[in-house]
C-alpha positions in Angstrom: 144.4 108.6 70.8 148.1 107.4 70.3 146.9 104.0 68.2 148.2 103.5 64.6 144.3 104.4 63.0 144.8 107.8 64.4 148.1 108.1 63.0 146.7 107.7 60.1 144.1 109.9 60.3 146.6 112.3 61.3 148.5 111.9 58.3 145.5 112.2 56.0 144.5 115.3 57.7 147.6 117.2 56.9 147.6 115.7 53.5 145.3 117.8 52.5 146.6 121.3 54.1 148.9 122.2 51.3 149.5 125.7 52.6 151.7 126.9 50.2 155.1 124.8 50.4 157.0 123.5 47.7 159.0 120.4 48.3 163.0 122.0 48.6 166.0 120.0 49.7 168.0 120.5 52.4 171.7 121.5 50.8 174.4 124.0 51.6 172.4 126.8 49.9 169.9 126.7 53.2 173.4 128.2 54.7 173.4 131.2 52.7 172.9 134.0 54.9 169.4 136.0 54.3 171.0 138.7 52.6 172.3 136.6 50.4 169.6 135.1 49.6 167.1 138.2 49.1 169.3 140.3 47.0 166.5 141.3 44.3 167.0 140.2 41.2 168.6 142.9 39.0 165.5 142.6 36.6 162.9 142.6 39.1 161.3 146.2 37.9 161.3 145.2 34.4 158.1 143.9 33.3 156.2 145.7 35.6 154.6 149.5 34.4 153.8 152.3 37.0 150.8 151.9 39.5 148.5 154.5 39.0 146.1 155.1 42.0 142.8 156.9 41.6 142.2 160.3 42.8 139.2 159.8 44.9 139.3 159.9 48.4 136.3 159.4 51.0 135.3 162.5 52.8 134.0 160.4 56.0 136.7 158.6 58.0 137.1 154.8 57.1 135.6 152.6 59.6 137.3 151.8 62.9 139.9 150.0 62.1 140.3 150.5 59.0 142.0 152.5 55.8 141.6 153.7 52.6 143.5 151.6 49.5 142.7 154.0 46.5 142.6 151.2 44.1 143.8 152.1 40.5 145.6 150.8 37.7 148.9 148.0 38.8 151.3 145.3 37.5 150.4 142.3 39.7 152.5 139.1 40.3 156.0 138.2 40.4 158.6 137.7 37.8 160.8 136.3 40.5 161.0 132.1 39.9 162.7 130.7 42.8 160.7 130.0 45.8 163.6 131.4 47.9 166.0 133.3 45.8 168.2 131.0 47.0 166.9 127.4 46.1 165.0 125.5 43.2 163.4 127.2 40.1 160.0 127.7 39.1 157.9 126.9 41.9 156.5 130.6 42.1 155.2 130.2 38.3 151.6 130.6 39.2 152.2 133.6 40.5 153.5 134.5 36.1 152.9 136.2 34.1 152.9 139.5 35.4 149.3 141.2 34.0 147.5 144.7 34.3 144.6 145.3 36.8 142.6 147.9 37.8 140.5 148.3 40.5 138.2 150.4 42.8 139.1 151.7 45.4 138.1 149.9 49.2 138.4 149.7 53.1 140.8 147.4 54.4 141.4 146.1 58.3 145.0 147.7 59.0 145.7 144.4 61.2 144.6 140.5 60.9 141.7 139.8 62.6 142.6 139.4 66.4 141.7 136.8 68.8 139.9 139.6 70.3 137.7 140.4 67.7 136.8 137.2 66.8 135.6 136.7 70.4 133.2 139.0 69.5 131.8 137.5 66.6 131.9 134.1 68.6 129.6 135.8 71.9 127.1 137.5 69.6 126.5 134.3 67.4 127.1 131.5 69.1 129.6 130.6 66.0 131.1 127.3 65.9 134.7 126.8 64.0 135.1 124.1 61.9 138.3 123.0 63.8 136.0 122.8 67.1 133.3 120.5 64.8 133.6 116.6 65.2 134.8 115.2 61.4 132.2 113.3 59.8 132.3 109.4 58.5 131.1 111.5 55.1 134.7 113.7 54.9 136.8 110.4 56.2 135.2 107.7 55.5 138.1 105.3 56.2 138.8 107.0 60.1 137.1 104.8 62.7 134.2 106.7 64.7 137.0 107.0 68.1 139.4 108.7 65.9 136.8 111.2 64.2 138.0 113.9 67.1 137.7 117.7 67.2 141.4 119.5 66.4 143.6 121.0 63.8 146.9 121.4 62.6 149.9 122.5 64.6 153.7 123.3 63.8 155.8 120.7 65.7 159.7 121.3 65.4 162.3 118.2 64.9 164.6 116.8 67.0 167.4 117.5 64.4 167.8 118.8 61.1 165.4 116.8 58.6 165.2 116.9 55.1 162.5 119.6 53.6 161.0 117.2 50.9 158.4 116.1 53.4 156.4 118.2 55.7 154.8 115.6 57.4 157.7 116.0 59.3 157.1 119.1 61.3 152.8 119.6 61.3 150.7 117.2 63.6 146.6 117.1 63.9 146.3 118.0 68.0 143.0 116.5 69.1 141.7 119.9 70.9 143.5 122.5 69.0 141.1 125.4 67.6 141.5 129.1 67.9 140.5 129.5 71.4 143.5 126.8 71.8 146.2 127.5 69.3 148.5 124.4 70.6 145.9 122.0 71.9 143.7 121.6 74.7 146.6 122.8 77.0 147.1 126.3 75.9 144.7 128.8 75.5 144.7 133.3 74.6 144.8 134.5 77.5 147.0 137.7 77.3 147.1 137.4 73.5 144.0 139.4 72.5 145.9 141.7 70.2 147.7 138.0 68.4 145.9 137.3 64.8 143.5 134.6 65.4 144.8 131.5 63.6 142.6 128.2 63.5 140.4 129.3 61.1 139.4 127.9 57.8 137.8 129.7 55.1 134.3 129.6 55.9 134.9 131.0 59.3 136.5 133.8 58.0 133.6 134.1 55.3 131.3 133.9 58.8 133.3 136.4 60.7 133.1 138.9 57.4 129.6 138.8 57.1 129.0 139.7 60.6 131.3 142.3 60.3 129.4 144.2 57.4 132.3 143.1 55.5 134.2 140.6 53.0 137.0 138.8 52.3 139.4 140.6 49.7 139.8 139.6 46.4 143.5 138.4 45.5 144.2 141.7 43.2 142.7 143.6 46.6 145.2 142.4 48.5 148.0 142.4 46.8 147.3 146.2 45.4 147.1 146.7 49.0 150.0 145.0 50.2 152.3 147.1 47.0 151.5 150.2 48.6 151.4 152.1 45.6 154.5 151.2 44.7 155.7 149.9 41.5 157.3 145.9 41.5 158.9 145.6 44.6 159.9 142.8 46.0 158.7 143.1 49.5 156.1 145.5 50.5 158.3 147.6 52.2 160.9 147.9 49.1 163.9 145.7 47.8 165.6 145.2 50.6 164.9 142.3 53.2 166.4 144.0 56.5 166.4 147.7 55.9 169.2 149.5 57.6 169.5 146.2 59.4 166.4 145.5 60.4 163.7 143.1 60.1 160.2 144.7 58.7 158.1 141.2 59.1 157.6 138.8 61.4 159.3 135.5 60.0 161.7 132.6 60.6 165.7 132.5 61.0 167.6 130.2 62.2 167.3 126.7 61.1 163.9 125.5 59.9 162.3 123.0 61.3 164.4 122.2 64.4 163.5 123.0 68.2 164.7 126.1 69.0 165.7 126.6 65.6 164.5 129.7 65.2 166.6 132.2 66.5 164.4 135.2 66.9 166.5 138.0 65.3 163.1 139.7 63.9 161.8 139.9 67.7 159.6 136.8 68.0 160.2 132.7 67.7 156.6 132.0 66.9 153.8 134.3 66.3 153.7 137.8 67.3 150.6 140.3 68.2 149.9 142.6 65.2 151.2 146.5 64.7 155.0 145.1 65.7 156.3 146.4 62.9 156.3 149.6 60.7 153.0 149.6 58.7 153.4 149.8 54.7 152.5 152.8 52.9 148.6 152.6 53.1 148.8 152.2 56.9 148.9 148.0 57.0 150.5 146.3 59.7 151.8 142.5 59.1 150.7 142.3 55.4 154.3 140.2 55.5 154.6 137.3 57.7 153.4 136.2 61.0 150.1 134.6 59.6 148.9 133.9 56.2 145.4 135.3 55.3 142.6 133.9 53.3 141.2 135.4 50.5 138.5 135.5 48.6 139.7 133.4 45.1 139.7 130.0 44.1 143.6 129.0 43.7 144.2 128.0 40.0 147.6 127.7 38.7 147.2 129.3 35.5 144.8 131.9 36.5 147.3 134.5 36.1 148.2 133.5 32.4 144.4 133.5 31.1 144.8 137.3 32.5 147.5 138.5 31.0 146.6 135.9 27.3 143.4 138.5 27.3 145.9 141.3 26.7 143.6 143.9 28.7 143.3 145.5 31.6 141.2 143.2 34.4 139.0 145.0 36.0 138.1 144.1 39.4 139.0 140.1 39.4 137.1 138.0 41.6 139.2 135.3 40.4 138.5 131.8 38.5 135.8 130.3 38.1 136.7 126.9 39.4 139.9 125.6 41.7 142.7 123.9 39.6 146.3 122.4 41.2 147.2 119.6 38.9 149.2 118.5 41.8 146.1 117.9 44.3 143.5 117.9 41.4 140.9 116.6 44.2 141.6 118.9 46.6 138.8 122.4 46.8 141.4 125.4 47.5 141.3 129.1 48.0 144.6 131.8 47.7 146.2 132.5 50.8 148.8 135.8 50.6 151.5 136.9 53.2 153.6 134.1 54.4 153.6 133.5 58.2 155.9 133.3 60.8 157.1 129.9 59.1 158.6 131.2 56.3 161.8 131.0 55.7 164.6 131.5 53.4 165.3 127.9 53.5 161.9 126.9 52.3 159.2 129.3 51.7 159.2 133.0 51.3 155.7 133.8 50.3 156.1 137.1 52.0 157.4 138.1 49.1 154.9 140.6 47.5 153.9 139.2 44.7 154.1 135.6 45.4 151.1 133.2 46.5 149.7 130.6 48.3 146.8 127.8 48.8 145.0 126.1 50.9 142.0 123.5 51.2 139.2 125.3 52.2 138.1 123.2 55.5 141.9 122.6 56.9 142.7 125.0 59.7 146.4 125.3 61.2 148.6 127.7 63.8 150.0 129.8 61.0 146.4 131.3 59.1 144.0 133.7 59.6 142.8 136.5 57.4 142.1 140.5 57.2 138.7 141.9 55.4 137.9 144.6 53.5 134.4 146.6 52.9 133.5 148.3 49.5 132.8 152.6 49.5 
């Protein structure tokens, strides 16, 4: 499948990913060291009021796997406006204005959803993946029947250093790539039960949640979760990147995209099995980096200022009504929140609490996966 029809169809396929990068360019700021570059921003506490959690607490234990997020009363989004801290303004606007929410209190997975888990799911139903369904003549209707192959998107370094403004660059569709093969036909999970199952695209995580006696969170869900309790921080774990000099998240350094770019100072150059890191204050592992997670909302870029325009208190969100990204305005998209192991202080930190993401809802890649939560 190396002829110039499925190059195109390659092209087209990741076209329509838009997972959550902006278009940055490579200049000497991408040399700023990541402290540097993650210094919070001296007002980044000032627009946001305390979090109040509710009192009520489940006598019962939460479900395997599980725990409690009180819900309660929080200032959610971001009043930081550069993607990186260290690069172009304003691409983190639709994550503005900051705007009150309550909400009731839930059950949430402590980890992503593991290749292990999902393996379950899979055995008991016989479930099929989108990325492991042949593409239809009705989705491309311009691909020739030999190029409509089973696959998804995978990260592919560079050669050299590239300039970010196109990330055609550094994702290619792999005929044979789905989450029981997270590079292509050639790899496979054995000995990486405990990894997040990546792969999957929003219905298949809707699928898995239903099985599960659960759902997908809500944006507001997550993010209340991801806070903590706490009140504006920048990441979950406080305002600090590296913590007494350590790495709390499982993301990139080094130079992004190039082989062997990454340099592995957090403990992994790729993805990494859940719990390797301290959980935040609820008791969630990875709610920064290593994969992003779907959720349940459409994206809309100016969901958050119809929110805070009402002037009150949201209560519960489930999010718009209808998808809306004037820059893809064909394109059907859900939230994704986290970052992944991609993100980088070069080009993307979405791990950044209160910062989002997007995806089209039927494009699958190595870098996305998803938690659930269940209602008391």
């Amino acid at each position: 499948m190396k002829n110039k029809t499925f190059w195109i169809f390659a092209l087209l396929t990741l076209s329509i990913i838009s997972i959550a990068y902006s278009y940055t360019r490579f200049t000497t700021k991408a040399e700023t060291t990541a402290a540097e570059c993650h210094d919070a921003p001296s007002n980044v506490e000032s627009e946001f009021k305390p979090t109040v959690e509710n009192k009520f607490k489940p006598a019962e234990k939460a479900p395997k796997g599980m725990v409690w997020i009180p819900g309660g009363e929080f200032s959610m989004g971001t009043n930081v406006e550069d993607e990186s801290l260290c690069s172009i303004k304003g691409v983190t606007k639709d994550a503005a204005p900051i705007h009150r929410v309550y909400l009731d209190g839930y059950y949430m997975d402590e980890t992503e959803v593991t290749n292990e888990e999902f393996e379950k799911f899979v055995k008991a139903t016989g479930y099929v993946t989108v990325a492991e369904q042949k593409p239809t003549k009705e989705e491309f209707p311009s691909a020739s029947e030999e190029d409509l192959v089973t696959g998804s998107v995978v990260f592919t370094p560079t050669p050299s250093a590239v300039n970010l403004n196109n990330f055609l660059q550094w994702w290619r569709y792999e005929p044979g790539a789905d989450w029981r093969h997270p590079e292509g036909p050639q790899s496979n999970i054995i000995g990486k039960e405990k990894y997040p199952v990546v792969h999957v695209v929003y219905e298949d995580a809707q699928a898995y949640a239903k099985w599960a006696g659960k759902r997908l969170p809500t944006e507001a869900e997550w993010e209340f979760a991801a806070r903590g309790g706490k009140t504006g921080n920048l990441y979950a774990w406080g305002n600090d990147l590296k913590p007494k000099g350590k790495f709390q998240a499982n993301i990139y350094q080094g130079h992004f995209p190039i082989k062997d770019g990454d340099t592995g100072e957090d403990g992994f150059k790729g993805i990494a099995p859940t719990k390797q890191y301290a959980p935040n204050a609820y008791g969630l592992y990875d709610i920064a980096g290593n994969v992003w997670e779907w959720v349940h909302d459409w994206y809309s870029v100016d969901y958050y200022k119809s929110l805070a325009e009402s002037g009150k208190v949201t209560k519960n969100p489930q999010g718009p009504d209808a998808y809306y990204d004037p820059n893809d305005p064909t394109e059907i998209k859900r939230v994704h929140r986290g970052g992944s192991f991609l993100c980088t202080d070069q080009y993307c930190t979405r791990y950044m609490v209160g910062t989002r993401g997007k995806g089209e809802i039927r494009s699958a890649a190595n870098h996305v996966g998803f938690r659930c939560v269940k209602s008391k």
